[in-house]
LUMKE-598240 format. One record per residue (C-alpha): residue number from 1; residue in three letters; x, y, z. Coordinates in steps of 0.1 Angstrom, whole numbers, m for minus. Layout:
BEGIN
@num: NUM, residu: ALA, east: X, north: Y, up: Z
...
This chain:
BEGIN
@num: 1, residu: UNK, east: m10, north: 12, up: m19
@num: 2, residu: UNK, east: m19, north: 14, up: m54
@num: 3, residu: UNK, east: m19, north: 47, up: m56
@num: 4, residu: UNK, east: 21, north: 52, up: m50
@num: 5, residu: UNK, east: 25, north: 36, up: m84
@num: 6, residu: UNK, east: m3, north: 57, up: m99
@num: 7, residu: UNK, east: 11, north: 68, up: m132
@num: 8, residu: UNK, east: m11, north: 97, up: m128
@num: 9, residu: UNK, east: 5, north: 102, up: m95
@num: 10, residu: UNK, east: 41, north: 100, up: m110
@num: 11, residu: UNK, east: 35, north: 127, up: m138
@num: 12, residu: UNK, east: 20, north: 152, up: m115
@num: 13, residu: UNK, east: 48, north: 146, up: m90
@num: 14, residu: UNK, east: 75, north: 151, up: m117
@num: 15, residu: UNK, east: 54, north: 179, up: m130
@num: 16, residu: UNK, east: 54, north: 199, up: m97
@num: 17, residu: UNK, east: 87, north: 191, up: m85
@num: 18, residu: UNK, east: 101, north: 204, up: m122
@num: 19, residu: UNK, east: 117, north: 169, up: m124
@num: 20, residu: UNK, east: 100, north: 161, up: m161
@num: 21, residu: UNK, east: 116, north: 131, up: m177
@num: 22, residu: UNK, east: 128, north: 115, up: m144
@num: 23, residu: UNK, east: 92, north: 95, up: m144
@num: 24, residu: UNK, east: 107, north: 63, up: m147
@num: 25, residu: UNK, east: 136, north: 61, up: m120
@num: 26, residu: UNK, east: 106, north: 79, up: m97
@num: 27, residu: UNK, east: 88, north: 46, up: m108
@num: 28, residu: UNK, east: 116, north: 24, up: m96
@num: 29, residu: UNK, east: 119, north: 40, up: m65
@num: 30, residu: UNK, east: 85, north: 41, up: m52
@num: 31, residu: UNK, east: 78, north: 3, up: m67
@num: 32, residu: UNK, east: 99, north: m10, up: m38
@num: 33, residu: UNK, east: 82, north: 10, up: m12
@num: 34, residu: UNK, east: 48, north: m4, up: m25
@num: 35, residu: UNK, east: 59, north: m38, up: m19
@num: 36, residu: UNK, east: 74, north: m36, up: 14
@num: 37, residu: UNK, east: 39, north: m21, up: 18
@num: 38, residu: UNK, east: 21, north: m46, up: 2
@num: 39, residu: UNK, east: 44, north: m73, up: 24
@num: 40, residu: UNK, east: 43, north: m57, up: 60
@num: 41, residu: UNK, east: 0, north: m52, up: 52
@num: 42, residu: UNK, east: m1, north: m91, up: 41
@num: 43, residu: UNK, east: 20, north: m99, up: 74
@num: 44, residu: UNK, east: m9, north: m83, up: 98
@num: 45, residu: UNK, east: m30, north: m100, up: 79
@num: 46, residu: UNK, east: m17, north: m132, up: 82
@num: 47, residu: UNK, east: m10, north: m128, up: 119
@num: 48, residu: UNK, east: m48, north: m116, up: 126
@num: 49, residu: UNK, east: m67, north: m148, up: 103
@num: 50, residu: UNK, east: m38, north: m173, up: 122
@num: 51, residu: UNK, east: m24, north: m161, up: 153
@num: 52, residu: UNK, east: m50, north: m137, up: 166
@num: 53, residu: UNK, east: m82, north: m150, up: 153
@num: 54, residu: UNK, east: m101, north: m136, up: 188
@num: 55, residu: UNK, east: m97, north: m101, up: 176
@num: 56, residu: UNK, east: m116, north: m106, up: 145
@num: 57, residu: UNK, east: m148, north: m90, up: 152
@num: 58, residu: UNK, east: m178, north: m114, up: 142
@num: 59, residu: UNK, east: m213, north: m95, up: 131
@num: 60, residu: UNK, east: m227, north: m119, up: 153
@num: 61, residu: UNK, east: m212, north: m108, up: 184
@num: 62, residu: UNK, east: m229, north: m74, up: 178
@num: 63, residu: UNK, east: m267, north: m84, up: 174
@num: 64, residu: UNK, east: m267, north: m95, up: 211
């Protein structure tokens, strides 16, 4: 998810898309994208550790 907001990532991208001193609305942009990600990721999460804690696979179960 980090790697949308890469500012590595954003120069190449305005550097191959000839789009050279847009860096910073391209920064805006893609910031909201990266947290809806970060959002929708933390809600599976939370619904796996509270709601669905029998799908968790346990290192235990596995020695058997």
């Amino acid at each position: 998810m980090g790697k949308m907001i890469d500012a590595q990532s954003i120069c190449i991208a305005t550097a191959a898309t000839n789009q050279v001193g847009n860096e910073g609305s391209i920064f805006r942009f893609v910031f909201w994208h990266s947290v809806a990600l970060a959002a929708i990721v933390g809600v599976i999460v939370m619904v796996y550790a509270y709601v669905l804690p029998q799908f968790i696979p346990s290192g235990l179960n596995f020695i058997r």
